[in-house]
C-alpha positions in Angstrom: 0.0 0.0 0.0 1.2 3.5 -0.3 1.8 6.0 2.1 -1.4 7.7 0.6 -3.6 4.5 0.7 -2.4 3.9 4.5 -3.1 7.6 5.6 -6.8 7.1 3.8 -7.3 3.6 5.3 -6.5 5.2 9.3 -8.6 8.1 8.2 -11.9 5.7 7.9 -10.7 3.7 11.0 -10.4 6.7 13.1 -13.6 8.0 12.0 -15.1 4.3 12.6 -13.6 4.0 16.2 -14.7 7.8 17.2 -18.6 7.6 15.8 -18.9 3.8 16.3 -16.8 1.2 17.6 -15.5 3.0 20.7 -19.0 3.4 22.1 -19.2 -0.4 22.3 -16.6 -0.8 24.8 -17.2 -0.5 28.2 -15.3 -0.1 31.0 -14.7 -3.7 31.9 -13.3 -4.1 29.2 -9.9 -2.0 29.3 -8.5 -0.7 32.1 -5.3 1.8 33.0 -4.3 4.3 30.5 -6.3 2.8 28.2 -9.3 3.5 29.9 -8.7 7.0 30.6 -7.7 7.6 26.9 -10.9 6.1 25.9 -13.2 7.8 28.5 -11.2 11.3 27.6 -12.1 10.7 23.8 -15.6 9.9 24.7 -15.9 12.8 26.9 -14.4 14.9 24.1 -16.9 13.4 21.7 -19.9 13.4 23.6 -19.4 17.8 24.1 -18.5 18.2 20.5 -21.5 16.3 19.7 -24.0 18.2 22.5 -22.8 21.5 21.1 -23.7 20.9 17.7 -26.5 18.6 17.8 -28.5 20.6 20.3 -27.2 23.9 18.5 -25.8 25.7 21.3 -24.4 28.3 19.3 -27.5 29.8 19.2 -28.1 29.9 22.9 -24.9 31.6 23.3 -25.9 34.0 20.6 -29.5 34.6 23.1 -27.5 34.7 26.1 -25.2 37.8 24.5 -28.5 39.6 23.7 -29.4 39.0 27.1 -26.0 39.3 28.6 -26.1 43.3 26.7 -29.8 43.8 27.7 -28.8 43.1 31.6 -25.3 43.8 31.7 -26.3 47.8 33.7 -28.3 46.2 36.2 -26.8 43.8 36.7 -23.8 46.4 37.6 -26.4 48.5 39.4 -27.1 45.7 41.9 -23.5 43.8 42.2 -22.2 47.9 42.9 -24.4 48.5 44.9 -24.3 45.5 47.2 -20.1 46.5 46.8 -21.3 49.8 48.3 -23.0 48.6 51.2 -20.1 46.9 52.6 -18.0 49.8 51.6 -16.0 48.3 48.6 -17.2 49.9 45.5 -13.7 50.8 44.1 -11.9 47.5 45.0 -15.3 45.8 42.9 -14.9 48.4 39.8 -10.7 47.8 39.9 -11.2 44.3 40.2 -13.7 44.3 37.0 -11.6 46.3 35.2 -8.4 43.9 35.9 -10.3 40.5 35.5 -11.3 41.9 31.7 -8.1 44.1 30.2 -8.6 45.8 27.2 -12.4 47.2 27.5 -11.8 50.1 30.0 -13.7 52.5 27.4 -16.9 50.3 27.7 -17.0 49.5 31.2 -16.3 53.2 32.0 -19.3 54.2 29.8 -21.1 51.3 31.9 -20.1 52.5 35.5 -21.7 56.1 34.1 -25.1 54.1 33.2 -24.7 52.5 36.5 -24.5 55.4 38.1 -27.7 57.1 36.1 -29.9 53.8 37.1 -29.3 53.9 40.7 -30.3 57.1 40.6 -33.6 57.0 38.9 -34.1 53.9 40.7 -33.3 55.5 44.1 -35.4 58.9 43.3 -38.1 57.4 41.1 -41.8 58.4 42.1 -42.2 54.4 43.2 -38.7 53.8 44.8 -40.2 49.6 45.7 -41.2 48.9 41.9 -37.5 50.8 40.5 -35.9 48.2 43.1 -38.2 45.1 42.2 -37.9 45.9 37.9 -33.6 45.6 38.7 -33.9 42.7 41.2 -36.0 41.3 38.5 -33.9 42.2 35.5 -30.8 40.4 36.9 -32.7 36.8 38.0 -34.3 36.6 34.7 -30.7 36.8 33.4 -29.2 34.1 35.9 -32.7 32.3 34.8 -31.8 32.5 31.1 -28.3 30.8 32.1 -29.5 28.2 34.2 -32.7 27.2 31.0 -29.2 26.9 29.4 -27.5 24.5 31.5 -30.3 22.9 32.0 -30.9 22.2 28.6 -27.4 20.8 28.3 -28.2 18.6 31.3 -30.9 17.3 29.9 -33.2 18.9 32.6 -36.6 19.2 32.1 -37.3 21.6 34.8 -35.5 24.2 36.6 -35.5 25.6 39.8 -38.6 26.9 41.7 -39.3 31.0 42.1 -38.8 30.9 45.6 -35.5 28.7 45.1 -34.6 31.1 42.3 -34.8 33.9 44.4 -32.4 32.7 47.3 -30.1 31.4 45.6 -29.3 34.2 42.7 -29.2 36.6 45.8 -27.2 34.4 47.3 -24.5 34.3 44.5 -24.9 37.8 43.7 -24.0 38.7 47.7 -21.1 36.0 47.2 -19.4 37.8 44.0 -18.3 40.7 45.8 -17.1 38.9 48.7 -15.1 36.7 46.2 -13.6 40.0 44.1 -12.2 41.4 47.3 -10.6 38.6 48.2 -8.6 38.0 44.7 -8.1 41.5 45.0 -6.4 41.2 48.4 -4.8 38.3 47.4 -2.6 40.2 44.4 -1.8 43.3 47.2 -0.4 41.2 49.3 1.6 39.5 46.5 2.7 42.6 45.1 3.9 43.4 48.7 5.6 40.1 49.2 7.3 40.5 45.7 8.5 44.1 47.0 9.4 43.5 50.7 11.0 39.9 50.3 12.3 39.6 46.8 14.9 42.3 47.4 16.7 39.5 49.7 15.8 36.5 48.1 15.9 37.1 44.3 15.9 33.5 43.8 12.1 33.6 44.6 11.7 36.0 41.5 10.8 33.0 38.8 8.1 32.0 41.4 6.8 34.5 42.3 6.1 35.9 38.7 4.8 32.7 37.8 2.3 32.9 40.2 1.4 36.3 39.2 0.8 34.7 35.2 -1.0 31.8 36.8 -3.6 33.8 39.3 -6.4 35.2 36.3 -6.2 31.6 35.3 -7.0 30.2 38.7 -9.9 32.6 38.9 -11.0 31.9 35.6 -11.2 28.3 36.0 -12.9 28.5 39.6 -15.8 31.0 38.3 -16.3 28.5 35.3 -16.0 25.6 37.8 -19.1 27.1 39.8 -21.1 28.1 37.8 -21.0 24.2 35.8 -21.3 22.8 39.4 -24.2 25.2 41.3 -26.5 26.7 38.3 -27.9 23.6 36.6 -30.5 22.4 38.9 -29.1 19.2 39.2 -26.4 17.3 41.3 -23.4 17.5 39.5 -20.1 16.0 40.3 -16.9 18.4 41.7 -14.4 16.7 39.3 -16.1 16.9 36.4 -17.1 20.3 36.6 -13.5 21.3 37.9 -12.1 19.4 34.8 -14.4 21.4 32.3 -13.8 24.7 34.9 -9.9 24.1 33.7 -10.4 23.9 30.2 -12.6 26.4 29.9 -10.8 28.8 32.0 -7.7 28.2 30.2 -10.0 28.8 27.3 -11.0 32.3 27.7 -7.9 33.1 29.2 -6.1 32.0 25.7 -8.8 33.7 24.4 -8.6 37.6 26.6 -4.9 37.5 25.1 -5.8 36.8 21.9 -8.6 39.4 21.7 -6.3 42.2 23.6 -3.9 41.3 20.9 -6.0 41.9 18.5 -7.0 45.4 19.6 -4.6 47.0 17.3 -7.3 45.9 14.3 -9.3 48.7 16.3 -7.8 51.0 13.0 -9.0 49.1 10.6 -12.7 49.0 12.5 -12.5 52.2 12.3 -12.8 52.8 9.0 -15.7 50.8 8.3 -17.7 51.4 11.4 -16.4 55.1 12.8 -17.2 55.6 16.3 -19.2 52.3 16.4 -16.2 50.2 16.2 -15.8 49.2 19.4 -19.2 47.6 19.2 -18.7 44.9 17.2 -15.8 43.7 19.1 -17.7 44.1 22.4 -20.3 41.5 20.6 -17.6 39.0 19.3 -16.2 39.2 23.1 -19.5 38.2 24.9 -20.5 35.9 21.9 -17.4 34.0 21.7 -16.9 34.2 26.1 -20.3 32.2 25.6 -19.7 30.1 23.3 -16.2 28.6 25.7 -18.7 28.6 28.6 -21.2 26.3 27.1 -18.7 24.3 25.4 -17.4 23.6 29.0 -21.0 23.4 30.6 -21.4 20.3 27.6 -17.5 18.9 28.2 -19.1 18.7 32.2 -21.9 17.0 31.0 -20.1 14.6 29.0 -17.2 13.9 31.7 -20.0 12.6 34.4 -22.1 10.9 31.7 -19.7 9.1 29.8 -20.1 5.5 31.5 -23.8 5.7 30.3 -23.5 6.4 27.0 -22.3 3.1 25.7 -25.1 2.2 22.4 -25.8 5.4 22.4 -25.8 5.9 18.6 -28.8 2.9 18.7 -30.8 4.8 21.4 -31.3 7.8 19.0 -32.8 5.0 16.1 -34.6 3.0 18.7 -37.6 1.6 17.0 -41.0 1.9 18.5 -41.1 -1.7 19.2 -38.2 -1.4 21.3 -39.0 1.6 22.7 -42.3 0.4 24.3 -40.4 -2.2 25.7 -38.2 0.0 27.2 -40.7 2.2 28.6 -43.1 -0.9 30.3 -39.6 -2.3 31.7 -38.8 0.9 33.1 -42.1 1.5 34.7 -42.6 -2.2 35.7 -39.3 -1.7 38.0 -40.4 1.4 39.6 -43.6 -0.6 40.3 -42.1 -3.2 41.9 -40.0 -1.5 43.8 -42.6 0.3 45.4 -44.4 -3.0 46.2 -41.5 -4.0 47.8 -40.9 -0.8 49.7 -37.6 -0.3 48.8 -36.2 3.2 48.3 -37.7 4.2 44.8 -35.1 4.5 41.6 -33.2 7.3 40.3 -32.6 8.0 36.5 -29.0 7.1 37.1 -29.4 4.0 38.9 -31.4 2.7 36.0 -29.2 3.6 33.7 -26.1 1.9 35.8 -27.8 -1.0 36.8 -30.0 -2.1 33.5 -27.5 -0.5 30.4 -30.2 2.0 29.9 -28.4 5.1 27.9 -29.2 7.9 30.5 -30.6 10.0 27.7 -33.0 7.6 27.2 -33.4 6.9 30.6 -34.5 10.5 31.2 -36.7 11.2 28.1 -38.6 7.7 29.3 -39.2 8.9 33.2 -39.9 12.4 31.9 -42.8 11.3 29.5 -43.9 8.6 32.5 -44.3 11.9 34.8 -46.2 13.5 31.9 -48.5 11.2 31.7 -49.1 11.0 35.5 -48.0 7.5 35.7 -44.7 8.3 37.5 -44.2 11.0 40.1 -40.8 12.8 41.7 -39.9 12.5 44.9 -37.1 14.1 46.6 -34.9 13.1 49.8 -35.4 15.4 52.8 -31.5 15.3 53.1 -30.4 15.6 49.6 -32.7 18.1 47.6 -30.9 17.5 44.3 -31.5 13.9 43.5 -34.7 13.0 42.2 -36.5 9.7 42.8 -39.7 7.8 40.8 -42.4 6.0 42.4 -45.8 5.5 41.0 -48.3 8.0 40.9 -51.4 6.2 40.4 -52.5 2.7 41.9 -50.7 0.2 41.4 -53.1 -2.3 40.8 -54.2 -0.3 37.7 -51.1 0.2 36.0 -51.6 -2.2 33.5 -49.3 -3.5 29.8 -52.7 -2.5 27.9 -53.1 0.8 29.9 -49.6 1.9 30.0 -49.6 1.4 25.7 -53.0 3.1 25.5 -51.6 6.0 27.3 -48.4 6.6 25.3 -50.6 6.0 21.9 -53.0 9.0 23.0 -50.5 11.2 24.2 -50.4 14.2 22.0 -52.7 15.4 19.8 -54.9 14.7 16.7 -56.0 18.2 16.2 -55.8 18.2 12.2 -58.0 18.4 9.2 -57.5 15.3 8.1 -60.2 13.8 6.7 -60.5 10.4 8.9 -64.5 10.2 9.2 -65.1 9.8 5.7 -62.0 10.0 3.4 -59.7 7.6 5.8 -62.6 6.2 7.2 -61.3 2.8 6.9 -57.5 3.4 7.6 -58.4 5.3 10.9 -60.7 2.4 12.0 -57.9 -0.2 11.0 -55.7 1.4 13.4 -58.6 1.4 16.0 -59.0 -1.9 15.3 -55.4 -3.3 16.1 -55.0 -0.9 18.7 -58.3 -2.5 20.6 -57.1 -5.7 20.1 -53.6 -5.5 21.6 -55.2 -3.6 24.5 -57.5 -6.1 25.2 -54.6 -9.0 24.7 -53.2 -7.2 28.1 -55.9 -5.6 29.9 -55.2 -7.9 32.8 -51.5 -7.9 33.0 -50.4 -6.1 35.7 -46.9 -4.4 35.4 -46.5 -5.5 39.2 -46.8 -8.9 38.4 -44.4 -9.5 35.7 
């Protein structure tokens, strides 16, 4: 073969193990370096494949219309919270050092800052101008967490009340958190002045650390927000391992765009004055775009023993997928019956092969339809558990089938009472008769 025929030939293999072959081995199968390789390439996979596939270039396009809409009260509340425990200039130094290079625009923004509180604090209703910001800023957070929560495969998100405390919460925490980094660098700078004079050999060190520190802060802001906004339970490692990435990410990223600041002339000339403004957009859209990439890498690092066959779960025939769904729901059952603690998506997934995707959609559709209901621990508010909703003794193959045949709706204007008469009865027909084939098999009892 020739070196051309060999490179063609690893080409199709690699793009046969990546898509395919790889998702058939699980993790008793390898083990060692092997196994991390093949869970990193998986991982890899599986966030390449959630951004595209569920489009989430586009949600980081909504989120930077969002992210522009809120971006001044969001300000107005994080400065003044800054203000009340007297550190307004250490919060405005510390935004303008976390994000070099845009000292015109957030200077323009402390001045609209500035304007808002005013109004806000003046207005004729001084409750409804501090209710429209508090507002403003959770239907923000809101957006982000719909976002993660999308990526997570999360159906629903946080209660009001929930949302509420907790996005005050964080928003009290942020300034608390800026002060600190910023005390943190004085007292490096003042550790590089006083002691460095003496021991010069600490130099190398010590300006290490100084390149390292925007990274550490960038990866433990990314790392928080993939660990506490979606509203699910999700794993420290994984979410410090996409935090990492992504924070080295955007940092690549901030030296790439300051670099590029001397295309400002060239801007200029197109856009005049406005120039700035497109850059500001390809800043947010493209600090977006790294955060959701990270939010799907998360995703994919805690998921990626449950996605073995996961190609065949998104061509699952109907057949199968009844099957799936009356297995599911006959477990649950039993359980209950037995009085054991009810099932979690994961531990059907772990413990019956069941592609968590799968898994989810299935118990999702189950709650839909009332058969299923969530439960939640007193003690651990995050994981969700199944147990029947409905009595057990009527949960039946034949009424579990009829339920997921009717589910939707038949709204149209087709013509089934005369011109399809006879199709629409044929399928009446077999339906009827496969009902009543299992109107008296219990789920409980199989």
């Amino acid at each position: 073969m020739t070196f051309i025929d060999r490179a063609v030939n690893f080409i199709k293999f690699f793009i046969q193990f990546i898509t395919d072959d790889m998702w058939r081995i699980t993790e008793n199968e390898v083990s060692g370096i092997k196994h991390i390789g093949i869970n990193a390439a998986k991982s890899l996979s599986l966030a390449i494949r959630s951004f595209v596939n569920e489009n989430l270039q586009s949600r980081a396009s909504a989120l930077t219309y969002s992210t522009l809409l809120a971006i001044v009260p969001f300000l107005a509340v994080l400065l003044a919270i800054a203000k009340g425990f007297g550190f307004q200039d250490i919060v405005r130094q510390a935004l303008l050092d976390y994000f070099p290079g845009h000292e015109d625009q957030w200077s323009q923004a402390f001045k609209f800052v500035e304007i808002y509180l005013a109004q806000t604090q003046s207005g004729i209703i001084v409750g409804a101008g501090i209710i429209i910001l508090l507002y403003t800023v959770i239907s923000l957070i809101s957006g982000i967490e719909e976002t993660f929560n999308y990526i997570w495969q999360i159906n629903k998100s946080r209660p009001f009340a929930r949302k509420i405390t907790d996005y005050l919460a964080f928003l009290l925490i942020i300034p608390v958190l800026m002060v600190s980094s910023s005390g943190m660098s004085i007292f490096m700078s003042t550790l590089q002045n006083s002691i460095l004079n003496e021991y010069v050999f600490l130099t190398p060190v010590v300006d290490f650390l100084f390149k390292v520190v925007p990274f550490v802060i960038a990866t433990t802001v990314f790392t928080a927000m993939y660990i506490f906004l979606p509203n699910t339970k999700v794993k420290f490692l994984p979410g410090l391992i996409a935090g990492f990435v992504a924070g080295i990410a955007f940092q690549s990223f901030q030296l790439f765009y300051i670099s590029g600041q001397i295309w400002v002339g060239k801007y200029n000339a197109i856009y005049g004055t406005f120039a700035a403004l497109p850059l500001l957009l390809l800043f947010v859209q493209l600090s977006w775009v790294i955060c959701l990439f990270g939010g799907a890498l998360a995703y994919g690092i805690q998921n990626v023993k449950r996605f073995d066959f996961e190609d065949d779960s998104r061509n699952i025939s109907r057949r199968y997928g009844d099957f799936v769904v009356v297995a599911v729901t006959s477990l649950i059952v039993k359980r209950f019956v037995s009085g054991e603690k009810p099932y979690t998506a994961d531990e059907l997934s772990e413990k019956y092969h069941i592609p968590i995707r799968l898994a989810t959609s299935i118990l999702y559709q189950l709650t839909e339809l009332h058969v299923l209901t969530e439960v939640r621990d007193a003690g651990d508010e995050w994981t969700i558990y199944y147990q029947p909703a409905m009595d057990i003794n009527r949960i039946t193959v034949s009424g579990l089938l009829k339920m997921l045949d009717e589910q939707g709706s038949e709204n149209f204007k087709i013509d089934n009472a005369h011109r399809f008469n006879k199709e629409w009865k044929s399928i009446l027909k077999t339906r009827k008769e496969m009902y009543d084939a299992n109107s008296n098999v219990l789920l409980k009892d199989l």
